[in-house]
C-alpha positions as CSV (number, residue, x, y, z in Angstrom):
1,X,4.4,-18.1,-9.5
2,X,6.8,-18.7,-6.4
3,X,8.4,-15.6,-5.3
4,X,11.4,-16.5,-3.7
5,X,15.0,-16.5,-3.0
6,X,15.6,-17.2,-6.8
7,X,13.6,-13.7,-7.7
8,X,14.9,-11.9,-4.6
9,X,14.8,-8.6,-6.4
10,X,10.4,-8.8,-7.8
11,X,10.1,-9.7,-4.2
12,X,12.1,-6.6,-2.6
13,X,10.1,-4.9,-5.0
14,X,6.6,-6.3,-3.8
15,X,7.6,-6.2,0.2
16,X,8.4,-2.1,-0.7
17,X,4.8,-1.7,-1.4
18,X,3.2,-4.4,1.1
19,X,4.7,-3.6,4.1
20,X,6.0,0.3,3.8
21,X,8.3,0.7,6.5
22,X,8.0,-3.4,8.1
23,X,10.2,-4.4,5.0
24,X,13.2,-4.5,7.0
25,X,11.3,-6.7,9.4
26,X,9.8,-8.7,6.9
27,X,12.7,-9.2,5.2
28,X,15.1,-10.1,8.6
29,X,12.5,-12.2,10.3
30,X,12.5,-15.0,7.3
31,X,8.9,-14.9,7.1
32,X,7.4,-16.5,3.8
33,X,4.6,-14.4,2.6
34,X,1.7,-15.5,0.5
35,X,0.0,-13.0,-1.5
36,X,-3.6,-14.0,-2.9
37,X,-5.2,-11.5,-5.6
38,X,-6.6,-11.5,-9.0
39,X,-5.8,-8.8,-11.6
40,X,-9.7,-8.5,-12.7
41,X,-8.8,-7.6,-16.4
42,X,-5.2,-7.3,-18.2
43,X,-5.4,-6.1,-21.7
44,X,-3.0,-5.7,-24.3
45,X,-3.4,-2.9,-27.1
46,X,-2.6,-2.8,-30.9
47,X,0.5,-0.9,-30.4
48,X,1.6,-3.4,-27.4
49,X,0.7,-1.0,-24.7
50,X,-0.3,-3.7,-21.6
51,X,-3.1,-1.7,-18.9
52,X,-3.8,-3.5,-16.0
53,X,-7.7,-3.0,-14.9
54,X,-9.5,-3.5,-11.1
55,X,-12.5,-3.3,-10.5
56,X,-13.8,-1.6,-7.5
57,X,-16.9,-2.0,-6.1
58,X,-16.5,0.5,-2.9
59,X,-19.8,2.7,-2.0
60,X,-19.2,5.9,-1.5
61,X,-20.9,9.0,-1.4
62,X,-17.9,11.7,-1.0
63,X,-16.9,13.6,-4.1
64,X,-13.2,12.5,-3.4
65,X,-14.1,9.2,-4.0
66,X,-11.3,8.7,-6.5
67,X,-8.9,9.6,-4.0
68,X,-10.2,7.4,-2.0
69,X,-9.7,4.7,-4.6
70,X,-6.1,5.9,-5.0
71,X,-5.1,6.0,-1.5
72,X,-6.6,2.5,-0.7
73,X,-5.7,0.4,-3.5
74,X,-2.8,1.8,-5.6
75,X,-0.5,-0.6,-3.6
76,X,-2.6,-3.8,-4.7
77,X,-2.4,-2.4,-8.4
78,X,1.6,-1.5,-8.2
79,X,1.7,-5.1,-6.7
80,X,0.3,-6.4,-10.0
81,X,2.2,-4.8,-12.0
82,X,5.4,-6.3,-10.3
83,X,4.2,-10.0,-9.9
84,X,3.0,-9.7,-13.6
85,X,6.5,-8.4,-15.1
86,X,7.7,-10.7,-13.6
87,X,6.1,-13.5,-15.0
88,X,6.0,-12.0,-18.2
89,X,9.6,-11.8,-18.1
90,X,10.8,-13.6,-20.9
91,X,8.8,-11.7,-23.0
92,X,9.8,-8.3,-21.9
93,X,6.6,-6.9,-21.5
94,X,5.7,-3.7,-19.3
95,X,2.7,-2.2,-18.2
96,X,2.2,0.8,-19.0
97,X,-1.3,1.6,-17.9
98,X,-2.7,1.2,-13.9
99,X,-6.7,1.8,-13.7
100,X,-9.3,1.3,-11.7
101,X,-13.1,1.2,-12.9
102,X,-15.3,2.3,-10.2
103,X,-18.9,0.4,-10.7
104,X,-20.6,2.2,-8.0
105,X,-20.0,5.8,-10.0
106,X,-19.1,4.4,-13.6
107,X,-16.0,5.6,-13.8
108,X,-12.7,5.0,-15.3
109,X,-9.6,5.9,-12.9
110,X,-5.5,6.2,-13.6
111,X,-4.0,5.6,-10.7
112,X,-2.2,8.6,-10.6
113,X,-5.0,11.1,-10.7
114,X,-6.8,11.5,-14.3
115,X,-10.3,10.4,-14.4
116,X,-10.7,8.4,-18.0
117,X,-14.2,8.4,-18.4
């Protein structure tokens, strides 16, 4: 899907979370961005509840390791959930779940701080 002038607003919305405080720049400079990821697993419940999934497959040995997940990738999952909205938009569908699943420590992690399983 082509971000662009056309969706001015999902791409606001995407530069907010890419670039912090260079959205200004970003924005002024005319610059076209490409952004290249792959949501690793996108289900939809029973009850149409949509959860976006990401697999991470970080090493790490420090008990805060899910808030090292948080802090280093909640950006690329809040990105997803934007870009796919957005093409989902005809449909009005939502996410309503963000997780990551840790393989190194077998864990499921909301992105905003409760451990799953």
């Amino acid at each position: 899907m082509a971000i662009d002038e056309k969706n001015e607003a999902a791409l606001n919305r995407i530069l907010s979370f890419l670039f912090k405080d260079e959205t200004k720049l970003a924005e002024k400079g005319n610059k076209t961005i490409l952004i290249n990821g792959t949501m690793d697993l996108v289900i939809q419940s029973e009850n149409d509840n949509w959860t976006i999934v990401d697999y991470k497959t970080d090493i790490c040995f420090s008990k805060d390791m899910d808030r090292k997940l948080r802090r280093d990738y909640t950006s690329q999952l809040e990105g997803y959930k934007i870009l796919f909205e957005e093409i989902m938009r005809e449909k009005n569908i939502k996410v309503d779940n963000l997780l990551f699943y840790s393989t190194f420590n077998d864990r499921v992690i909301d992105i905003y701080g409760k451990v799953l399983i």
